[in-house]
NULO-786564 format. One record per residue (C-alpha): residue in three letters; x, y, z. Coordinates in pm, 1 decimal, decimal comma, always signed. Layout:
residues N
(site ALA (X Y Z))
...
***
This chain:
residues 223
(site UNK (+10081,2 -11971,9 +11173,5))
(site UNK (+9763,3 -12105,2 +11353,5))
(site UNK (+9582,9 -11766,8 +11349,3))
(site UNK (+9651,8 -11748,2 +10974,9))
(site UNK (+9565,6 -12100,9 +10851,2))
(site UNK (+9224,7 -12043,9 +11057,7))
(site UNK (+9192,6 -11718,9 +10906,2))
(site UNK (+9252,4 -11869,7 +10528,1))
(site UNK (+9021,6 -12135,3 +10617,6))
(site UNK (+8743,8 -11912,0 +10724,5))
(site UNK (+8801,1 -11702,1 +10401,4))
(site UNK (+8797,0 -12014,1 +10206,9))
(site UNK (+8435,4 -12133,2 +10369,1))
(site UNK (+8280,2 -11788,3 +10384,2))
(site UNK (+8313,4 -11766,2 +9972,5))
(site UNK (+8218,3 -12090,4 +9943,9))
(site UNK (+7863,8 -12102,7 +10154,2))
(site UNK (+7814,2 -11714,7 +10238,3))
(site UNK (+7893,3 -11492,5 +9907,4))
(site UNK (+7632,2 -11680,3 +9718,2))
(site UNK (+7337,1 -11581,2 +9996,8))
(site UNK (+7482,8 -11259,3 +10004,9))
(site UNK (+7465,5 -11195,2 +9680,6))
(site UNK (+7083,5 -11314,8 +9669,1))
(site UNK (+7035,4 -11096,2 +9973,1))
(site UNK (+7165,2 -10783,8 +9816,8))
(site UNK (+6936,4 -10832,8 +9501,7))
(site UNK (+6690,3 -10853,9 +9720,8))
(site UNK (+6569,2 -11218,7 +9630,4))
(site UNK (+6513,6 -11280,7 +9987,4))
(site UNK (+6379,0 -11072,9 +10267,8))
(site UNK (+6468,4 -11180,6 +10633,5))
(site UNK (+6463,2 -10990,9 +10989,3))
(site UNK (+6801,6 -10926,1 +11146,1))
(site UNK (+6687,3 -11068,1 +11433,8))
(site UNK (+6384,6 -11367,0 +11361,5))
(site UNK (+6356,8 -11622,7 +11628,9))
(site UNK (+6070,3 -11791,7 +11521,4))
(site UNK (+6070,3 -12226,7 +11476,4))
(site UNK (+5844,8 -12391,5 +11263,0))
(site UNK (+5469,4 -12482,6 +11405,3))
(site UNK (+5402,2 -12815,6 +11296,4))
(site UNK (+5109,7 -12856,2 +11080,4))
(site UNK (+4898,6 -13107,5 +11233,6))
(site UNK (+4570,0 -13289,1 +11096,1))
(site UNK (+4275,2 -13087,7 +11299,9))
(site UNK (+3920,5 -13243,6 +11293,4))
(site UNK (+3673,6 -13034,7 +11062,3))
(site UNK (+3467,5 -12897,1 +11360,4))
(site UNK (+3786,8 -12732,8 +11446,0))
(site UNK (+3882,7 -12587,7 +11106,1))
(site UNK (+3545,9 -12429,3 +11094,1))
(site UNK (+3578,2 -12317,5 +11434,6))
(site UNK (+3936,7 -12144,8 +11366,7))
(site UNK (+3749,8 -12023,4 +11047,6))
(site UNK (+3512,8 -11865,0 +11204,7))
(site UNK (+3768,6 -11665,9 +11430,7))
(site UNK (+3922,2 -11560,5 +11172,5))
(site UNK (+3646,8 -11376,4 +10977,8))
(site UNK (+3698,0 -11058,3 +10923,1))
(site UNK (+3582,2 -10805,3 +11114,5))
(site UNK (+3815,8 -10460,0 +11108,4))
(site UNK (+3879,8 -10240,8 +11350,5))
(site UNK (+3611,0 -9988,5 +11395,2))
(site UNK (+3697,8 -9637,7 +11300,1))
(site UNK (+3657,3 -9482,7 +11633,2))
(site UNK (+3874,9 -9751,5 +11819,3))
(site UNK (+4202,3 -9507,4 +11863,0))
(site UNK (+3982,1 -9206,9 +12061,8))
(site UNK (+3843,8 -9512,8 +12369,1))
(site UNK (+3981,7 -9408,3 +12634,0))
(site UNK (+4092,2 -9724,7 +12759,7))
(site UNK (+4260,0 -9762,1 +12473,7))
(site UNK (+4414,2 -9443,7 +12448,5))
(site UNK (+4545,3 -9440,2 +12798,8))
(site UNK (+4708,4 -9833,5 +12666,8))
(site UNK (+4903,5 -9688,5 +12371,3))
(site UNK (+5026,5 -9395,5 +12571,5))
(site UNK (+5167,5 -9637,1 +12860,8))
(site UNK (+5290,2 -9849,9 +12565,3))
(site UNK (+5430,4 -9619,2 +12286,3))
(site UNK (+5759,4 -9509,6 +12425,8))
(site UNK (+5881,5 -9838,1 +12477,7))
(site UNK (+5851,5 -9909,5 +12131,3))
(site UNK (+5952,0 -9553,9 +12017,0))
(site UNK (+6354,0 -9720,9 +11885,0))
(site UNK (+6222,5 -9975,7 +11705,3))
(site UNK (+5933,9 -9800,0 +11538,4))
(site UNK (+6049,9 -9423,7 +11500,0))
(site UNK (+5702,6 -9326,3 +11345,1))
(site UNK (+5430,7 -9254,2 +11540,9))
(site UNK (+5131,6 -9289,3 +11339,4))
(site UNK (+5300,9 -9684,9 +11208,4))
(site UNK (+5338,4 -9724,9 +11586,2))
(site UNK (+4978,5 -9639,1 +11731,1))
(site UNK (+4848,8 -9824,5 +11440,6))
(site UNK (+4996,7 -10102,5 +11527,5))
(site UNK (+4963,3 -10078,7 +11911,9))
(site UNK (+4539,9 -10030,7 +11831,8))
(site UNK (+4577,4 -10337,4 +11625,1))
(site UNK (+4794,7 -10569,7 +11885,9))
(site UNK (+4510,2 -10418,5 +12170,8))
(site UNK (+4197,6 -10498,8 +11911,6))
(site UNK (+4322,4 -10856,8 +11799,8))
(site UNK (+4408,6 -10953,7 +12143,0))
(site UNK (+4118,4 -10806,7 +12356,7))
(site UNK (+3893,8 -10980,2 +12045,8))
(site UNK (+4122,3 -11306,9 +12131,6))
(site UNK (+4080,8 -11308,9 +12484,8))
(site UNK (+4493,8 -11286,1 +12504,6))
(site UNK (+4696,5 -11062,0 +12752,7))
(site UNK (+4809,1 -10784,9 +12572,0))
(site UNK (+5168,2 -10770,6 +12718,1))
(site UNK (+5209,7 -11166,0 +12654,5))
(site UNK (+5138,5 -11045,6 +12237,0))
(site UNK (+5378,7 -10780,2 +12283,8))
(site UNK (+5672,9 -11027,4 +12489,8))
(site UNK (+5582,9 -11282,0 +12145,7))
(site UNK (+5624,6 -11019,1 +11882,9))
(site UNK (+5897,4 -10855,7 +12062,1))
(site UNK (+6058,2 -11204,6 +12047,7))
(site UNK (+5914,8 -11325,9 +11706,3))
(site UNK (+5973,8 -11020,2 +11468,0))
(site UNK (+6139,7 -10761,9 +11644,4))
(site UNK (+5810,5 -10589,3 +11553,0))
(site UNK (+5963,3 -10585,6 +11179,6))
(site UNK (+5637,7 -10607,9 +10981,4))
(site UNK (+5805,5 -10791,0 +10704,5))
(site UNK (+6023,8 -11081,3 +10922,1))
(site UNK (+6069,4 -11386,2 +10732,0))
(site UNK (+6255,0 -11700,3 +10925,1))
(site UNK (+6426,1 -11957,1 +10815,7))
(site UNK (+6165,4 -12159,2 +10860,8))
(site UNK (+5920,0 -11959,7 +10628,7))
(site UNK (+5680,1 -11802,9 +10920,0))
(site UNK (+5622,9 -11439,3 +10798,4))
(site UNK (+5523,9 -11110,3 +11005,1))
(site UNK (+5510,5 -10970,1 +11331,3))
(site UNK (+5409,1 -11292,2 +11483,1))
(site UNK (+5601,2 -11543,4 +11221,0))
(site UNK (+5272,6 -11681,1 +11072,5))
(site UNK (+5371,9 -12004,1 +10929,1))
(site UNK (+5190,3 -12017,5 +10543,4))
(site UNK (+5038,2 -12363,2 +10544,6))
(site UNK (+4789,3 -12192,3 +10819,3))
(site UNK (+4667,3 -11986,8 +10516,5))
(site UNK (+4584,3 -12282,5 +10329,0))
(site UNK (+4427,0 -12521,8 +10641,4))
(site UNK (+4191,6 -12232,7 +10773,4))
(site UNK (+4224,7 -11894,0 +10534,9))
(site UNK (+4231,6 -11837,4 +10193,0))
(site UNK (+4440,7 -11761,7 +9911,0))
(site UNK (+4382,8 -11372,7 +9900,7))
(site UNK (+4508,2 -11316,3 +10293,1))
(site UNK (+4881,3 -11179,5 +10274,4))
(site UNK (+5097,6 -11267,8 +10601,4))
(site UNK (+5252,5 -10950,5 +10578,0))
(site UNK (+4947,5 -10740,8 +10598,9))
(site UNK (+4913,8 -10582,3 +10942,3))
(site UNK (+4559,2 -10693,8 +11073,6))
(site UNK (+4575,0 -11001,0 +10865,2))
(site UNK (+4888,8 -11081,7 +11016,9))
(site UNK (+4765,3 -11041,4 +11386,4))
(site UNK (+4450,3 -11231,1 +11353,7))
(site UNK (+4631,2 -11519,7 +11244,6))
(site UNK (+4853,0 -11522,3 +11499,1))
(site UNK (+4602,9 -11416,7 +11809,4))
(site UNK (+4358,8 -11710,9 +11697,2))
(site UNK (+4652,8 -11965,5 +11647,1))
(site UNK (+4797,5 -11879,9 +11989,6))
(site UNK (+4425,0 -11869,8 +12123,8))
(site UNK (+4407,4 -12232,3 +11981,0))
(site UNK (+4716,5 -12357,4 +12104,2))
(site UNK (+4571,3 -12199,9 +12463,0))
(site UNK (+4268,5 -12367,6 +12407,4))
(site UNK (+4430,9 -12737,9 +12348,7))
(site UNK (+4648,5 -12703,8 +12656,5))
(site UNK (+4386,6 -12581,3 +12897,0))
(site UNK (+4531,9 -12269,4 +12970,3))
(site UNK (+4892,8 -12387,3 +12954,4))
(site UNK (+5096,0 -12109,8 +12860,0))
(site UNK (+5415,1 -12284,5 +12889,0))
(site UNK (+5270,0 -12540,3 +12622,0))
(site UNK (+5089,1 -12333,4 +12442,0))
(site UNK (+5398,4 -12127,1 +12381,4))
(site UNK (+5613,2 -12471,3 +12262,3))
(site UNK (+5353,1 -12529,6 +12023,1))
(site UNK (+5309,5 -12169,8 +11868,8))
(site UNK (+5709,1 -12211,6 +11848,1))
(site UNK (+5712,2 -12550,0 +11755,2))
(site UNK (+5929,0 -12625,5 +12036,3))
(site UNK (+5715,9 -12807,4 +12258,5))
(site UNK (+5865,6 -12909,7 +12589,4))
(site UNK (+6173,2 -12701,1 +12621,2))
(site UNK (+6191,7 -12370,8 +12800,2))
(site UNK (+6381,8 -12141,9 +12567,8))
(site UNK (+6114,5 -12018,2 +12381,2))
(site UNK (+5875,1 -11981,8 +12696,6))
(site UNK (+6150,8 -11743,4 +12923,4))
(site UNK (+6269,4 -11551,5 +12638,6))
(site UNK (+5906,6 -11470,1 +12575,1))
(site UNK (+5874,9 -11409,9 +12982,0))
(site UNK (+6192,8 -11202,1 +12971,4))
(site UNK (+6025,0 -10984,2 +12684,3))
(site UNK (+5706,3 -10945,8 +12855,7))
(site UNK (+5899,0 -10764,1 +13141,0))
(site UNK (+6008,5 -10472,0 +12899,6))
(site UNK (+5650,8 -10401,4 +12844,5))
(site UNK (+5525,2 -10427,2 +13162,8))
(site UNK (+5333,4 -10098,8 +13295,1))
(site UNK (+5112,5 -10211,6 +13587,6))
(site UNK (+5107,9 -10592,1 +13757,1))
(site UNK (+4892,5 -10831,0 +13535,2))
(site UNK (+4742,2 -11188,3 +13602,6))
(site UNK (+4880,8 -11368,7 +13323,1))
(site UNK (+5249,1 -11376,5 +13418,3))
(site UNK (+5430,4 -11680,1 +13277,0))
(site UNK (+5483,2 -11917,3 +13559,0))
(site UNK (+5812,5 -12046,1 +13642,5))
(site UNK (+5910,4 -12134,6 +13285,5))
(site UNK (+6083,0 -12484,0 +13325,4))
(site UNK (+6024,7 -12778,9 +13136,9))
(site UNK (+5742,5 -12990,9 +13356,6))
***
């Protein structure tokens, strides 16, 4: 009798709050990752020497044409590619991508397996995630950053676009907490403080390890 009562109950909730979201998910109405981990970065007031700072790391500037045949970066992507060959069956979608993360995050002056532990984490490298929250991409770009230091015309779900926002926000949040990447982390997560975000990020990182590194996350507990 218990079993079915809970099961009658469960039927009775699921049509009540579920059918309706899956019926907007079916049409298509909304678009969200299996898998999206991301919280919500606050939006905080930033002094206008900052903005236009942030602004200017942002400006465009693509990746040159010839980037792919560098050797350095050619011996990266091969190191790299396998891991990601499940969750990114194409090859050409996954080398673009791979020059992108090793562009944006050389150009950043972030480690390019802490990018990869964060997107890993963020997106589940699904170039068009969208959280609860509202943070879009690869690496859950909230919107109101489009607003504070873009402009209108940049779409979130574009690949470089995408990347450079979220290299020079994480660069930012680096930046405020001197090298902090346990803080830094909270913030781009909007969980400042606690150490979820920060280990599963660590634990990521580990999957695309391929030789040691300096930037290792450093015992990943709450200070």
């Amino acid at each position: 009798m218990k079993e079915m009562s809970f099961r009658s109950l469960f039927c009775r909730l699921f049509r009540r709050h579920f059918r309706p979201l899956a019926v907007l998910l079916a049409s298509g109405v909304f678009l969200f990752a299996s898998q999206v981990y991301a919280g919500a970065q606050i939006e905080e007031g930033l002094a206008p020497s900052v903005v236009a700072g942030l602004q200017r790391s942002l400006s465009d500037r693509p990746v040159p044409s010839d980037y792919l045949s560098q050797p350095e970066v050619q011996a990266w992507i091969t190191a790299i590619s396998p891991k990601l060959a499940r969750r990114m069956p194409d090859e050409r979608e996954r080398h673009e991508l791979l020059a992108t993360i090793h562009y944006e995050g050389i150009r950043a002056g972030l480690d390019l397996q802490l990018l990869l532990g964060v997107i890993h984490h963020e997106s589940g490298f699904k170039k068009y995630a969208v959280s609860v929250a509202g943070a879009r991409g690869y690496m859950q770009v909230m919107p109101f950053w489009v607003k504070l230091i873009g402009n209108e015309e940049h779409n979130l779900f574009h690949l470089r676009t995408n990347l450079r926002y979220g290299c020079v926000i994480l660069r930012h949040y680096l930046d405020i907490e001197k090298g902090d990447l346990f803080r830094a982390l909270g913030r781009y997560n909007g969980s400042l403080g606690r150490a979820e975000y920060p280990n599963a990020v660590a634990a990521a990182m580990k999957r695309y390890e391929i030789q040691e590194t300096s930037s290792k996350i450093v015992a990943a507990t709450a200070p």
